[in-house]
C-alpha positions as CSV (number, residue, x, y, z in Angstrom):
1,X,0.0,0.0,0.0
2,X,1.3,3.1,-0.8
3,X,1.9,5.9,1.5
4,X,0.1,9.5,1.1
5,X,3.7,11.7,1.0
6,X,1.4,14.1,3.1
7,X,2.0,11.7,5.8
8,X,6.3,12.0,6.0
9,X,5.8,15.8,6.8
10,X,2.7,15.7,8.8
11,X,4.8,15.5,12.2
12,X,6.9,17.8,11.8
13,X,3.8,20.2,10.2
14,X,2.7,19.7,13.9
15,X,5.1,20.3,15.4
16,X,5.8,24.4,14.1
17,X,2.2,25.0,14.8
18,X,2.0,23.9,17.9
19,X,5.0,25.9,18.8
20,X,3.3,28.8,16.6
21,X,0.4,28.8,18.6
22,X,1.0,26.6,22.1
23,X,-2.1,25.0,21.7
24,X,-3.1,21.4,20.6
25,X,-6.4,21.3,19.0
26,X,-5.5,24.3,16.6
27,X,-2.6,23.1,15.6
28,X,-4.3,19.8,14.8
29,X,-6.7,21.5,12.8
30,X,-4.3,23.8,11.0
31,X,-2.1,20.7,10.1
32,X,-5.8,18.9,8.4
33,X,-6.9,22.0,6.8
34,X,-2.8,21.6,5.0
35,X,-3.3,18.4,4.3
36,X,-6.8,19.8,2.5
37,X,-5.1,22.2,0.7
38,X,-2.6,19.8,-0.7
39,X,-5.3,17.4,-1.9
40,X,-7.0,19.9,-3.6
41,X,-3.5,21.3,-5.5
42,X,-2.6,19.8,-8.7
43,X,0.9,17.8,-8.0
44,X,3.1,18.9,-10.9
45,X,2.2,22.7,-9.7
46,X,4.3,21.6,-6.3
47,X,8.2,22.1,-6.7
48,X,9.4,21.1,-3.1
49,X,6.6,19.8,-1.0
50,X,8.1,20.5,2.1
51,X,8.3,24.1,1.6
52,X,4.8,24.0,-0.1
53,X,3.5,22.3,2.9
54,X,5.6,24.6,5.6
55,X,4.6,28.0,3.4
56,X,0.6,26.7,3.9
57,X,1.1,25.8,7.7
58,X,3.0,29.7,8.2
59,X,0.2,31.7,6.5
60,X,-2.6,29.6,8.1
61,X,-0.4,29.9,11.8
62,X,-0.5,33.8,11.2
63,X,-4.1,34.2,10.3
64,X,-4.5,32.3,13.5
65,X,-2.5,34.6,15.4
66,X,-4.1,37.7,13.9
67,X,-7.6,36.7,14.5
68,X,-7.0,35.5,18.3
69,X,-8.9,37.5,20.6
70,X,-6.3,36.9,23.6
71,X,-6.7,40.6,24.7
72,X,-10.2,39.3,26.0
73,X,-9.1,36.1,27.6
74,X,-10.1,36.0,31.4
75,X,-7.4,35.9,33.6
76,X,-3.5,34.8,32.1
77,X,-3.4,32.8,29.3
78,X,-1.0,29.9,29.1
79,X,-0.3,27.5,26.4
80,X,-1.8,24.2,25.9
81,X,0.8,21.5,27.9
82,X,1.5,18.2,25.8
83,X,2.1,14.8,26.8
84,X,6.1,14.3,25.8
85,X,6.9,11.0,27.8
86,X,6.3,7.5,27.3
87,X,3.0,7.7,28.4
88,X,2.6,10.1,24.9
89,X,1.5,7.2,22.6
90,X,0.0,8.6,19.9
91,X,-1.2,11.8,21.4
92,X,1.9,13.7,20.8
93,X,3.3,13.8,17.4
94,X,6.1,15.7,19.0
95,X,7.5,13.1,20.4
96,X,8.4,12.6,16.5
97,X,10.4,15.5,16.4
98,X,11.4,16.4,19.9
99,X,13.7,19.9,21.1
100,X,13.0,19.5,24.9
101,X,13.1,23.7,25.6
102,X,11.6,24.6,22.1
103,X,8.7,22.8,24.0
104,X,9.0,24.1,27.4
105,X,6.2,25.9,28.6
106,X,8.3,28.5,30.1
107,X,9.8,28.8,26.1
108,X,6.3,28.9,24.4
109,X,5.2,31.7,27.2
110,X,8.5,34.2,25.3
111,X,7.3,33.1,22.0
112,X,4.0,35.2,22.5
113,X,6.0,38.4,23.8
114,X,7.1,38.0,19.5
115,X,5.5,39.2,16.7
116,X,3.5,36.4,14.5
117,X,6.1,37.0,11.9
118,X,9.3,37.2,14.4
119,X,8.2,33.9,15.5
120,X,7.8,32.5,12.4
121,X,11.1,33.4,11.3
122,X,12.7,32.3,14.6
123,X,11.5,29.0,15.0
124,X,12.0,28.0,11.3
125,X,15.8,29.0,11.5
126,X,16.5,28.2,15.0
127,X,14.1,25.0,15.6
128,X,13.9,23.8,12.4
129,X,16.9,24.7,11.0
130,X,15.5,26.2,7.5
131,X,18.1,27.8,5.5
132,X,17.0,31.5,5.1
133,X,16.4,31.3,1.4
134,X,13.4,28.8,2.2
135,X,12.4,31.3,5.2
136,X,12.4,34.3,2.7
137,X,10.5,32.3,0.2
138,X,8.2,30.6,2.7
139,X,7.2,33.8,4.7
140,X,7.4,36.7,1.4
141,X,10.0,38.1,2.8
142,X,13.5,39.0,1.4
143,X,16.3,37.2,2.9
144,X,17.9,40.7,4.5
145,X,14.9,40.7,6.3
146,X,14.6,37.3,7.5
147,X,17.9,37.9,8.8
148,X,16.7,41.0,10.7
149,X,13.6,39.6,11.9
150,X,15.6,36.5,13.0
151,X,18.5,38.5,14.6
152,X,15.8,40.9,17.1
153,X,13.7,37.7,18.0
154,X,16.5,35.6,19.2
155,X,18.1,38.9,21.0
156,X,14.7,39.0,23.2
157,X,14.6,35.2,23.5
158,X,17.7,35.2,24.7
159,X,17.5,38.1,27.3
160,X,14.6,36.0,29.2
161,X,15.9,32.4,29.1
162,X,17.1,31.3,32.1
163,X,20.9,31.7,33.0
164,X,21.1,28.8,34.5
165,X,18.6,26.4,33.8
166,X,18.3,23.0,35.6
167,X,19.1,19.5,33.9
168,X,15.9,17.4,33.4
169,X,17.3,14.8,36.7
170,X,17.6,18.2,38.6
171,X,14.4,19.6,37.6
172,X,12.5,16.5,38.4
173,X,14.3,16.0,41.9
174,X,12.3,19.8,42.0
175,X,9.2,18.7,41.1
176,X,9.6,15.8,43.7
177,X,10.6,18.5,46.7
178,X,7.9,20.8,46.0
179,X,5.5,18.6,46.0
180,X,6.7,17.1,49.2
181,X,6.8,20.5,50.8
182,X,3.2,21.0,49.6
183,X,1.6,18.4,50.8
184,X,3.7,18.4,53.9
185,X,2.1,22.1,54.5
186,X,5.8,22.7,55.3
187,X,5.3,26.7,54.5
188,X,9.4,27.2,55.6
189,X,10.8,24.6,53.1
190,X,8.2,25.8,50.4
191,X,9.5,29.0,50.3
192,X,13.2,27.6,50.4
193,X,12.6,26.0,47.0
194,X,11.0,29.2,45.6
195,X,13.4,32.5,44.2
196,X,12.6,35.5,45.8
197,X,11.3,37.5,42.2
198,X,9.0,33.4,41.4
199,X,6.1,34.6,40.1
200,X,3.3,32.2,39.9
201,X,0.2,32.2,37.2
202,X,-3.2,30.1,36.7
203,X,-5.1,29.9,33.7
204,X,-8.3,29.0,34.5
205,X,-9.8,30.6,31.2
206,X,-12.8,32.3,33.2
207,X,-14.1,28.9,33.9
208,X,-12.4,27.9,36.9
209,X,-13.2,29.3,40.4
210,X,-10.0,28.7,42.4
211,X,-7.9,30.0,39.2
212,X,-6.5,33.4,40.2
213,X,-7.3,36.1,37.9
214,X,-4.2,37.5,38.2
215,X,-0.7,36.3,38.7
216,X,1.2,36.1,42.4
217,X,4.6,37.8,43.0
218,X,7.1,36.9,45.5
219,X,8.2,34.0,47.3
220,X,5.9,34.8,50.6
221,X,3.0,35.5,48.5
222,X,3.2,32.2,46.1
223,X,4.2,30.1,49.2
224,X,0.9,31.1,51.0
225,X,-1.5,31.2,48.1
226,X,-0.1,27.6,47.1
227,X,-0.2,26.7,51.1
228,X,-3.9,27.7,51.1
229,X,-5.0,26.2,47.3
230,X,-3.8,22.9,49.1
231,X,-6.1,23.6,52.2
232,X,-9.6,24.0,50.1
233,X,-8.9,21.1,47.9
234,X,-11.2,19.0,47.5
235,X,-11.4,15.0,49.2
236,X,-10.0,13.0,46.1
237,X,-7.3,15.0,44.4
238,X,-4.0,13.3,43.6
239,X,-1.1,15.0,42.0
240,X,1.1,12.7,39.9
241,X,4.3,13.2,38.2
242,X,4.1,13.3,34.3
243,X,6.4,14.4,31.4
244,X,4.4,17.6,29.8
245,X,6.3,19.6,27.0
246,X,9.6,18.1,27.4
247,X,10.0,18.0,31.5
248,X,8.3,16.6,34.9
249,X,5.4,18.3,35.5
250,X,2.3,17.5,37.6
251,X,-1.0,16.4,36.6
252,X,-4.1,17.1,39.0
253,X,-7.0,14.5,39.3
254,X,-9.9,15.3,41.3
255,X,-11.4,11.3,42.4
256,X,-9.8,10.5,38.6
257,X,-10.8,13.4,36.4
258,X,-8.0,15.7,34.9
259,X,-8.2,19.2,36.6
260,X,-4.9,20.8,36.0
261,X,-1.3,20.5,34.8
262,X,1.4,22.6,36.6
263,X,4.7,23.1,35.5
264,X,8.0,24.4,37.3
265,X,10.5,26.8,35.5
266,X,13.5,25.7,37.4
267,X,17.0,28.2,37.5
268,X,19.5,27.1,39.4
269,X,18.5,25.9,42.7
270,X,14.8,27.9,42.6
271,X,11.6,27.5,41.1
272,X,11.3,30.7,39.2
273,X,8.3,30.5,37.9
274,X,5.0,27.8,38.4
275,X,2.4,27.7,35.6
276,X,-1.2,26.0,36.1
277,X,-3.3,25.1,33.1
278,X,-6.5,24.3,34.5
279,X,-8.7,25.9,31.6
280,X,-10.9,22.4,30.8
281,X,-10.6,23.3,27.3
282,X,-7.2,23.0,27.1
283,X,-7.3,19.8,28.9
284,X,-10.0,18.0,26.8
285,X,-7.4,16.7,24.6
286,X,-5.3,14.6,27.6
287,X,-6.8,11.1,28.3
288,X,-3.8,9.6,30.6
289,X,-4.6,6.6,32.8
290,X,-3.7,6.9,36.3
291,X,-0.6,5.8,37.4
292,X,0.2,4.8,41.1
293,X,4.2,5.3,40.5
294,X,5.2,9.1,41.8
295,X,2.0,10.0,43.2
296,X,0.5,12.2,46.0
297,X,-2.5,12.4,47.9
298,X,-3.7,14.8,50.1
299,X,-4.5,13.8,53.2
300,X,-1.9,10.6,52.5
């Protein structure tokens, strides 16, 4: 049986919108619409398919971006996490073509401080290693300017990455003592894990009650929200430890059901920043079974 050649491209097709637009179902549904598009174009009209296909995923990534209405999201909006560890199976394509920080959620959250085009240009050159003459054609841009665009964008990204960023066996050893200190209501070795600037936000999309509408600054301030989210959760809810864009994250159950995914943006020997995606539409597309290895229970 022969294979569509759609098919040898539709990973990586994925995989820049999903990093264009940190969120699952659209980049799922830009990736079809592609694969639409290339049905319906005669083959001997398409010179390289890979750039034909890229060039259709940038303009329809763009549109998208354009047409968001994030200016009236309720509260902080957060990418979409994605399963990236064995438990993936076939629900992340990125597993495919994997860049464990071009996944990060901390790395997706500096994307959006870019321009639609800036991050274009970036991620094609820097992820994905297109040569600028593809960019340039790809984008309708010149090359000088791909350059330019590329140059600014990796100048910012490079001003808010983390000096010193923790190794995956240190981050998870993170994950591990924060979650200890959590549950442990230990409020002194909690705020020893945390930097003194961590900053901590929840997107809760409007549709979440305990999601704060605004993000919490400081290391006594995140310690003792955190402290007291613990206190009024309900009877039932386990954390577990998970691998969500490319590191150890948690995943919140409440008596089974997914409720929230929190990641740690680990510097050095702090958490620097915590992110909670507990917007249900953003978590419609994870359906992981419950595991009993690295979990916690409150009340445990």
């Amino acid at each position: 049986m022969q294979t569509d050649p759609f098919e040898a491209y539709r990973a990586l097709l994925f995989a820049i919108a999903y990093r264009m637009l940190g969120s699952v179902m659209e980049a799922e549904d830009i990736v079809q619409d592609a694969y639409l598009r290339y049905r319906a174009t005669p083959p001997e009209s398409i010179r390289t398919l890979k750039s034909f296909l890229t060039t259709i995923v940038h303009h329809l990534c763009i549109d998208q971006l354009k047409s968001a209405q994030r200016e009236t999201y309720v509260g902080p909006w957060l990418p979409e996490p994605i399963i990236t560890g064995d438990d993936a199976s076939l629900l992340s394509p990125l597993r495919q073509i994997t860049d464990r920080e071009s996944i990060s959620m901390a790395f997706l959250v500096v994307l959006e401080s870019l321009s639609p085009l800036e991050r274009a240009v970036f991620l094609l050159r820097e992820v994905f290693d297109y040569a600028y003459a593809e960019i340039a054609q790809i984008t309708g841009r010149n090359e000088a300017a791909c350059r330019q665009l590329f140059s600014r964008a990796k100048k910012h990204i490079s001003a808010q990455r983390p000096r010193l960023p923790a190794s995956p066996e240190a981050h998870a050893n993170m994950v591990g003592r924060f979650m200890e200190a959590c549950i442990a209501g230990d409020m002194d070795g909690l705020m020893s894990l945390l930097a003194a600037d961590v900053t901590a936000w929840s997107d809760g999309g409007g549709k979440v009650s305990g999601a704060a509408r605004h993000p919490l600054h400081g290391r006594d301030t995140v310690a003792r929200g955190l402290i007291g989210l613990l206190s009024r959760a309900p009877e039932g809810t386990t954390f577990e430890v998970i691998e969500a864009n490319g590191l150890p994250a948690l995943l919140v159950r409440v008596k089974g059901q997914i409720v929230s995914v929190l990641t740690l943006e680990v510097e050095g020997d702090f958490i620097r920043a915590l992110r909670t995606v507990a917007n249900p539409d953003k978590l419609a597309h994870l359906n992981l079974p419950s595991t009993s290895d690295k979990q916690w229970r409150l009340g445990s």
